[in-house]
C-alpha positions in Angstrom: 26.0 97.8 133.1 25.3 96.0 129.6 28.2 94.0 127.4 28.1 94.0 123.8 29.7 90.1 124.1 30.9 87.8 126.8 34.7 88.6 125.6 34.1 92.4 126.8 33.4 90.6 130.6 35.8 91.5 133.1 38.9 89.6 133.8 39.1 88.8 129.8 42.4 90.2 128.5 39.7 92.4 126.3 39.2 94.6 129.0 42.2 95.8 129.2 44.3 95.4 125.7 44.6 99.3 124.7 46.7 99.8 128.6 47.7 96.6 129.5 50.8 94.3 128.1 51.9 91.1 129.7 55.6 89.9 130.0 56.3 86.8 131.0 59.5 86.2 133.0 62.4 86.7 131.4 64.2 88.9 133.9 63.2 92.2 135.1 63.7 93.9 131.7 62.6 97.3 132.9 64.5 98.9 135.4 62.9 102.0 137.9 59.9 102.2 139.0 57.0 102.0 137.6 52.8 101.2 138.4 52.5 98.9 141.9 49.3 96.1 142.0 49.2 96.1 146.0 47.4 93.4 146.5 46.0 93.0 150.4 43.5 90.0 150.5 40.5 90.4 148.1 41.8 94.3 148.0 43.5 96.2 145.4 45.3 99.3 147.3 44.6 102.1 145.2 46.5 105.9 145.3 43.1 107.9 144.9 41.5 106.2 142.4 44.8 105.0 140.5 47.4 102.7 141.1 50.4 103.7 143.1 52.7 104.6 140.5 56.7 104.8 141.9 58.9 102.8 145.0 57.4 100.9 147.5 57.0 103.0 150.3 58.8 102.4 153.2 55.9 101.8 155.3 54.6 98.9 153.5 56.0 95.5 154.1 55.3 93.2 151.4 55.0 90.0 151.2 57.8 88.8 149.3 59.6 90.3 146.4 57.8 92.1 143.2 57.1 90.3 140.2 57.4 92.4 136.8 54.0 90.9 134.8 53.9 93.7 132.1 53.5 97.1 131.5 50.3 99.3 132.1 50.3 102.4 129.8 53.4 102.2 128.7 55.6 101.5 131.9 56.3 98.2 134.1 54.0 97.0 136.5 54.7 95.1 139.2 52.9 92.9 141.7 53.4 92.7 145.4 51.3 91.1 148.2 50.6 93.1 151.5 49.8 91.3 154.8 46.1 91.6 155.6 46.9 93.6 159.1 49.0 96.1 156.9 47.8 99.8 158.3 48.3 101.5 154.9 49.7 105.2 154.9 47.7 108.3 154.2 46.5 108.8 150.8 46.2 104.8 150.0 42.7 103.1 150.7 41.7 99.2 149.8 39.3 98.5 147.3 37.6 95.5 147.1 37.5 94.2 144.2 33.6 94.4 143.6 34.0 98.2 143.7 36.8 98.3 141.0 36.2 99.7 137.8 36.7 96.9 134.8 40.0 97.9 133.8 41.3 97.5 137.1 39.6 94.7 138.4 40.6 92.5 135.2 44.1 93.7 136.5 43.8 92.6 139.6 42.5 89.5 139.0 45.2 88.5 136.7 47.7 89.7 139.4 45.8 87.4 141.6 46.0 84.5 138.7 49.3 84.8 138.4 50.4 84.8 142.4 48.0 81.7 142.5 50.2 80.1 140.0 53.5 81.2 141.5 53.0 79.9 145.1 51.2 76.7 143.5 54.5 75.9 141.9 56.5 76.5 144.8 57.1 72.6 144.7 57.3 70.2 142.2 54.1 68.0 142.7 55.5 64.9 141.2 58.6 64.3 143.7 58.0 67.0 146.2 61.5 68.7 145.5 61.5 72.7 146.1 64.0 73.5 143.6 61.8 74.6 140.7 63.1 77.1 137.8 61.6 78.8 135.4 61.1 77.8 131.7 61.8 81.0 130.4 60.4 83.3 128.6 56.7 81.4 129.8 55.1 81.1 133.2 56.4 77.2 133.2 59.0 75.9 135.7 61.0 73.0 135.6 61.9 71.0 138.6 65.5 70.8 139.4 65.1 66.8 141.1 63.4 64.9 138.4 63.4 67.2 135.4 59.3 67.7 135.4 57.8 70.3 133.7 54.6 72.3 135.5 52.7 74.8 134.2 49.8 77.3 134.7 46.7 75.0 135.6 43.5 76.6 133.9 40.2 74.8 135.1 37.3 74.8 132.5 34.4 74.8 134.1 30.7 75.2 132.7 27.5 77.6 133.0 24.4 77.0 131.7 21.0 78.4 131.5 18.3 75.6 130.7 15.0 76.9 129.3 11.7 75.6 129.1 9.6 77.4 127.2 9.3 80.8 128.7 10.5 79.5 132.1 14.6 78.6 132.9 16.0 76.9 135.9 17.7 79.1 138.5 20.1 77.0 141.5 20.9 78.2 144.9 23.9 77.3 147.0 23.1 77.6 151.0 27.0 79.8 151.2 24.9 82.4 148.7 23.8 85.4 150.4 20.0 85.3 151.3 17.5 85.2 148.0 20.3 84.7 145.2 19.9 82.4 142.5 22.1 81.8 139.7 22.7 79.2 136.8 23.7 75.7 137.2 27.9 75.6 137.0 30.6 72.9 137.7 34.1 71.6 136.7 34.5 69.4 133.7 35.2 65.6 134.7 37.6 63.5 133.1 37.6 62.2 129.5 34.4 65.0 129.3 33.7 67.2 126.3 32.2 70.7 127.8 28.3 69.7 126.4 29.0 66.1 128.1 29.8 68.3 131.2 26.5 70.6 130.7 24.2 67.4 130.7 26.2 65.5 133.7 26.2 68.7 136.1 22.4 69.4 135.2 21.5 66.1 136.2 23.5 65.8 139.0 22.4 68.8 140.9 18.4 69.3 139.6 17.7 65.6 138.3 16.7 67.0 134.9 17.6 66.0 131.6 18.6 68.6 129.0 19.3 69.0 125.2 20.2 71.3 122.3 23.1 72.8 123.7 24.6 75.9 122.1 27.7 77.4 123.4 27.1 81.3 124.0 31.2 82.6 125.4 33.6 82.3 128.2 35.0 84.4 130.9 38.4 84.3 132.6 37.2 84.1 136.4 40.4 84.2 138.7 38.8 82.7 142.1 41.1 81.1 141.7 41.9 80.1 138.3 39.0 79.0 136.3 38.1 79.5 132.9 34.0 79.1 132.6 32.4 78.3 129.2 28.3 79.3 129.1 25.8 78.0 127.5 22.1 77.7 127.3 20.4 74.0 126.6 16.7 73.1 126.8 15.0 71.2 129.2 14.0 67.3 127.9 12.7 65.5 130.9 12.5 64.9 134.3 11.3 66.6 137.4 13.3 68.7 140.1 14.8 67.1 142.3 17.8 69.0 144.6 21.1 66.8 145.1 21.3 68.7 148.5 25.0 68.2 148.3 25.8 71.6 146.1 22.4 72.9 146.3 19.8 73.8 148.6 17.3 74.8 146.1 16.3 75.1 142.3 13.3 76.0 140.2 11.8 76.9 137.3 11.7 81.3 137.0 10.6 83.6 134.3 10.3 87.2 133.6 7.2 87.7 135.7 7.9 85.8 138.5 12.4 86.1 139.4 14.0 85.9 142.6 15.3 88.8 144.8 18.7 88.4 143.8 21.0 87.5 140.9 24.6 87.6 139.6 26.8 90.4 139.8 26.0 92.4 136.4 30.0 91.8 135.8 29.7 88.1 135.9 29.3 85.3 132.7 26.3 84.2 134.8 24.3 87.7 134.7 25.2 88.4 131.3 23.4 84.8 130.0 20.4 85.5 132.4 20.4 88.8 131.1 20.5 88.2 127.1 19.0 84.9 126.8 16.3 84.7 129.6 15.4 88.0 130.2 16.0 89.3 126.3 18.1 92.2 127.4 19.8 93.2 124.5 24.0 94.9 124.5 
């Protein structure tokens, strides 16, 4: 599947805008019931091919109460967590998330998100105290013990193809399933602008130096909680040379010669490969 533009990925708010309206806490301001986001590991537990839509039923036992995080065509959805060993009734069936449609897997994985967030702020990180309240109406919480404010933590991270010429560098990481190669990424440093990040992870993992670096878009990405900013740069100097840390191996690809595997089409990383090495068009 082809994106007109990186804000039409999955997991970006885009995706989802015309069914989809988030409410922070502020109270469960809609009362009955409504859609149910059941989440059971890296599942989504689907009615059919929809969401459950009504009570909890009896035979589930969530994890936890529900959490009212907006309203999906018009009524409130709510989010619970199932436990993994959770035999689900006739008529329900998981879905990973790979084999979600867009719609649902953006809501999914800002269910997810937000979960993340909620049990990350469990306790305050400054004195340890468990007594944390919310900053309403936002996703903040204060803590109770030394006053200290927390909230949502967003890490920006950066993806970058590097060209040279008609060639560009493709990375492997030895977790990857066999044969896949994708672009160099990493987490932005201290005190780093995102191009200062670009050059520093390029050198770090492939030993090269890099240059001209144009930003392209971003995409939510919810594994946990990261935000990742592509680009494309060009290739300066240097030779490869694996940091055999992060990678296990690296080299220079082109239309004619590619890997057996890349990115999911779905991901930041595919679409860059796809516009801007491979001149796919939307």
């Amino acid at each position: 599947m082809s994106y007109p533009d990186t804000v039409n990925l999955p997991f970006n708010a885009e995706i989802i805008k015309s069914r989809f309206t988030q409410i922070k806490p502020n109270g469960d301001a809609y009362a009955g019931p409504g859609h149910l986001v059941l989440l059971q590991g890296e599942n989504l537990v689907l009615d059919g091919e929809a969401l459950y839509r009504g009570e909890l039923p009896a035979e589930l036992a969530a994890d936890g109460a529900p959490l009212l995080f907006g309203t999906w065509d018009g009524e409130p959805v709510r989010v619970y967590t199932l436990p993994k060993s959770q035999v689900l009734p006739e008529g329900l069936r998981a879905a990973h998330w790979t084999a979600l449609p867009d719609d649902l897997a953006t809501l999914y994985g800002l269910a997810r998100q937000i979960l993340y967030w909620e049990k990350l702020s469990r306790h305050c990180s400054r004195c340890g105290s468990g007594e944390m309240e919310r900053i309403l109406p936002t996703w903040g919480k204060r803590c109770a013990g030394c006053g200290h404010e927390h909230y949502p933590h967003i890490h920006p991270c950066i993806i970058v193809l590097v060209q040279r010429g008609d060639e560009f560098l493709l990375v492997r990481k030895p977790e990857w399933v066999a044969g896949r190669f994708s672009l160099v990424a990493g987490f932005v440093d201290f005190g780093e602008s995102l191009e200062e990040c670009v050059v520093r992870e390029v050198k770090e993992e492939t030993g090269l130096t890099v240059g001209d670096i144009r930003y392209i878009g971003s995409q939510n990405w919810p594994f946990p909680s990261q935000l990742m900013a592509g680009f494309v740069a060009s290739y300066r100097s240097g030779e490869i040379d694996v940091d055999g840390d992060e990678l296990e191996d690296a080299g220079w690809f082109s239309r004619e010669r590619m890997p057996d595997s890349l990115p999911a089409p779905r991901s930041i990383a595919r679409f860059i490969i796809d516009r801007f090495a491979l001149g796919k068009g939307a």
